[in-house]
C-alpha positions as CSV (number, residue, x, y, z in Angstrom):
1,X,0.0,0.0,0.0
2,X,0.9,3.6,-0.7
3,X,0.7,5.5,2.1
4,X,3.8,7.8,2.3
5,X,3.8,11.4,1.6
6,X,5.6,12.9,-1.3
7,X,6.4,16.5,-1.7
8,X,8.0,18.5,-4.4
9,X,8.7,22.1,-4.7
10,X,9.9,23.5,-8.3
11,X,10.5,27.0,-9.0
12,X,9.9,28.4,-12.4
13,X,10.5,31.6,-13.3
14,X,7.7,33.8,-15.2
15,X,8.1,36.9,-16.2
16,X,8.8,38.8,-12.9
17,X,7.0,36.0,-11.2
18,X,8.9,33.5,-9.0
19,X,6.1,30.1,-9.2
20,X,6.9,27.6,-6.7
21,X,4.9,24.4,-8.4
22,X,3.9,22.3,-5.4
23,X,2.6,18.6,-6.1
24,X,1.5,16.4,-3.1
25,X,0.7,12.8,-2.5
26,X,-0.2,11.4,0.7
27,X,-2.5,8.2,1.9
28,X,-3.4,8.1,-2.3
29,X,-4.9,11.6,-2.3
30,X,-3.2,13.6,-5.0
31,X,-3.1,17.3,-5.3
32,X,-0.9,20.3,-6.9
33,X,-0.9,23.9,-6.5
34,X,1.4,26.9,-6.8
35,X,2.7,29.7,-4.7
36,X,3.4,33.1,-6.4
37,X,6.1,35.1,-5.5
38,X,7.4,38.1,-6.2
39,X,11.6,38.1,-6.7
40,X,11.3,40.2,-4.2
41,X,9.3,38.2,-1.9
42,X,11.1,34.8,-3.2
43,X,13.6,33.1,-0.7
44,X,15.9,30.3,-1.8
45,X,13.9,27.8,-3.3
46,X,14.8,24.2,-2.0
47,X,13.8,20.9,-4.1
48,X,12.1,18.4,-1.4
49,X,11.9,15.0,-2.9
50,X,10.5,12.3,-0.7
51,X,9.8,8.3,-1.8
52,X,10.6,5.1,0.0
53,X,11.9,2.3,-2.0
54,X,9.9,-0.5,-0.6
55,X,6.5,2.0,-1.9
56,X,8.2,1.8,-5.4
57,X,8.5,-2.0,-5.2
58,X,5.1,-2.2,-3.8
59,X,4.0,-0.2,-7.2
60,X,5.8,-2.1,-9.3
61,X,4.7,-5.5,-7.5
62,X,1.5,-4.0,-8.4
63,X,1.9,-3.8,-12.0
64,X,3.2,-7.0,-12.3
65,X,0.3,-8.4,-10.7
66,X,-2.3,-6.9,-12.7
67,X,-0.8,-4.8,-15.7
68,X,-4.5,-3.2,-16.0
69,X,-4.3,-1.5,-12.8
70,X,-4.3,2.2,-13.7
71,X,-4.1,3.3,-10.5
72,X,-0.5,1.6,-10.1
73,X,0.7,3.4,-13.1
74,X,-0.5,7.0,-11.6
75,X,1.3,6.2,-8.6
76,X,4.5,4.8,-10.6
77,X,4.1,7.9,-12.8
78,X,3.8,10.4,-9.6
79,X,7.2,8.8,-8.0
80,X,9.3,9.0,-11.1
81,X,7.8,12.8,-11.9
82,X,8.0,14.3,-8.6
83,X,10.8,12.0,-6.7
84,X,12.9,10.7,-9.6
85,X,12.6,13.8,-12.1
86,X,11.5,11.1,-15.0
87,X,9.2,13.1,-16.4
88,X,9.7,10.6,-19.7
89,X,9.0,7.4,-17.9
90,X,6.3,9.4,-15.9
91,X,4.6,10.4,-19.0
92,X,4.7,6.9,-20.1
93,X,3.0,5.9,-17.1
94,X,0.5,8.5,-16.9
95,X,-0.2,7.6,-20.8
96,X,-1.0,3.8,-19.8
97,X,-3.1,5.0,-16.9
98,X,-5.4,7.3,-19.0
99,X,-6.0,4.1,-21.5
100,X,-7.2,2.0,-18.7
101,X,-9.1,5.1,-16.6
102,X,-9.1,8.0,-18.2
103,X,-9.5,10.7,-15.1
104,X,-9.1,14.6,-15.0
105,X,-6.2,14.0,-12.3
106,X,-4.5,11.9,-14.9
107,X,-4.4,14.4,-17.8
108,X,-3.2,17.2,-15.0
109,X,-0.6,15.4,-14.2
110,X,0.5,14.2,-17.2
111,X,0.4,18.0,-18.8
112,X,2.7,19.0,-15.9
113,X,5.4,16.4,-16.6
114,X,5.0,18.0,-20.4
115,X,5.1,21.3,-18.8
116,X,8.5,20.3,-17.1
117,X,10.2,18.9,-20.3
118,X,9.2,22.6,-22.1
119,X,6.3,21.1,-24.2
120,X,3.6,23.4,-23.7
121,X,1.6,22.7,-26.2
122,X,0.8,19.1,-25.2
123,X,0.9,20.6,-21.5
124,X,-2.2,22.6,-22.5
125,X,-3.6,19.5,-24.3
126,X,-3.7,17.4,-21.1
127,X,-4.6,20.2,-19.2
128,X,-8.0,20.8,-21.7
129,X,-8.9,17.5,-21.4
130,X,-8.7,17.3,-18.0
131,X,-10.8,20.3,-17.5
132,X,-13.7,18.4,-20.3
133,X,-13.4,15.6,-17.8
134,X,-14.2,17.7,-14.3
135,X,-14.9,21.6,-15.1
136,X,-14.2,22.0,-11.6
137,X,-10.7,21.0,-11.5
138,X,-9.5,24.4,-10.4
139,X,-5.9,23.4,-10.4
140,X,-5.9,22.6,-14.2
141,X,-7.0,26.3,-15.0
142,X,-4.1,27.7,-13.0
143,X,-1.5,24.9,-14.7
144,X,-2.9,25.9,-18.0
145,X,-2.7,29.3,-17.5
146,X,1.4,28.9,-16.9
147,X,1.9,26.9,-19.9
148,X,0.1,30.0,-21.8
149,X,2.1,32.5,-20.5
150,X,5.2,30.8,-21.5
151,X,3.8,30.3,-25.2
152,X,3.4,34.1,-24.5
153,X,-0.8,34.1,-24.6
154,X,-0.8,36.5,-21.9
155,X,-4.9,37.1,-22.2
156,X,-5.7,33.5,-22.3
157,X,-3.4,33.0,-19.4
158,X,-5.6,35.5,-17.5
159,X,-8.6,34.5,-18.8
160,X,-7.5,30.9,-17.1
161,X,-6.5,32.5,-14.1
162,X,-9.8,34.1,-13.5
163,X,-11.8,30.7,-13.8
164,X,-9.3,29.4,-11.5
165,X,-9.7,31.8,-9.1
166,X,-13.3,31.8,-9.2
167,X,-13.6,28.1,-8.9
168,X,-11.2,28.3,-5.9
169,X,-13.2,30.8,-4.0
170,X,-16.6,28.5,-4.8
171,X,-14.3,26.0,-3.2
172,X,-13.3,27.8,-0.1
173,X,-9.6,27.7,-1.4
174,X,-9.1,31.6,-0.6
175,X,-5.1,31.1,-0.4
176,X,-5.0,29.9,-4.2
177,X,-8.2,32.7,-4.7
178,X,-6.3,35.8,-3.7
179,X,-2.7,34.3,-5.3
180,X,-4.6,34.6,-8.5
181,X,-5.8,37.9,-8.6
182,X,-3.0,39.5,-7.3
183,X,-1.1,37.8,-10.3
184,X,-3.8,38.5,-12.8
185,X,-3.3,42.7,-11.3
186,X,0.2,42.1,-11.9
187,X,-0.1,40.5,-15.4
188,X,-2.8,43.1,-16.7
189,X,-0.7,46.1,-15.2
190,X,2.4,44.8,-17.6
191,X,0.3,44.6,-20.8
C-alpha cells in the first residue's frame, strides 16, 4: 500500500514572477498547487523530494500483478515525476493510466510532466482535457494558465486565471483565490 507522503517544490521563473509548483501525494490523495512570489518576496527555493523504496516495489509489484491496474501506473508515474525527475518514464505511465481510466487527475498530471520537459503545447492538451473531464478541476485552470504565459498568450493566461480563481473561491480555497488575482493585477498592469 501507498501511504507515504511525497512533496516536491519547483521554481519556475515567469516573467517577474517567481512560481513555486507544489505537487503532493499522501495516503493516495493527490493534489498540486502553486505559490506566487514576487523576486522580491522569493527566498531560496529548495527541491524536497521524498519516496521510499519499498513503496516503489510495492507499485511495481503491483503492476506485475495486474498490468491493467491504472491506479498503479498514476502512482508509478507520480514517483518517477516528482521524486525521480523522469518526467519521460512518468509520461509513459500517466499515458498507460489514462487508457485504462481516463481521469481529470491523470491528464493534470501528465500536462505537468510536459510542462517540465518545455512542451507546452501538449501541456495545455492534457490540461484541456482534464478540464472536459471535471470543469471543476481548479488546479488545471491555474496549470494551464502557466503553460500559456510561457507560449506568450498573456490574455488567455488570464482569462485561465480568473476561472481558476473563481472556482477556488466557490471551493473555499481563498489562499490559491487571492494568489490569483493578485497575479492577474500584476499580469494586466504589464500589458
Amino acid at each position: 500500500m501507498i501511504s507515504d507522503t511525497y512533496l516536491l517544490m519547483k521554481l519556475k521563473k515567469i516573467g517577474k514572477f517567481s512560481i513555486i509548483f507544489i505537487n503532493f501525494f499522501m495516503w493516495g490523495i493527490l493534489s498540486s498547487t502553486a505559490q506566487v512570489y514576487s523576486d522580491k518576496e522569493l527566498l531560496t527555493p529548495q527541491l524536497l523530494a521524498h519516496y521510499d523504496v519499498d513503496e516503489l516495489e510495492a507499485v511495481e509489484k503491483a503492476i506485475q500483478e495486474d498490468p491493467n491496474n491504472a491506479d498503479a501506473y498514476l502512482k508509478r508515474g507520480i514517483i518517477r515525476s516528482h521524486s525521480q525527475e523522469d518526467f519521460t518514464g512518468a509520461i509513459e505511465d500517466f499515458t498507460k493510466a489514462i487508457r485504462l481510466q481516463p481521469e481529470a487527475e491523470t491528464y493534470n498530471y501528465r500536462g505537468t510532466a510536459y510542462f517540465w520537459l518545455q512542451k507546452y503545447q501538449k501541456a495545455i492538451e492534457d490540461y484541456e482535457q482534464a478540464i472536459a473531464l471535471d470543469p471543476v478541476l481548479a488546479i488545471a485552470y491555474y496549470n494551464r494558465a502557466y503553460a500559456q504565459l510561457e507560449l506568450g498568450n498573456t490574455s488567455k493566461a488570464i482569462e485561465d486565471f480568473r476561472k481558476g480563481a473563481t472556482l477556488s473561491e466557490q471551493q473555499g480555497d481563498s489562499i490559491s483565490h487571492q494568489q490569483a488575482l493578485q497575479l492577474i493585477e500584476d499580469l494586466e498592469e504589464e500589458n
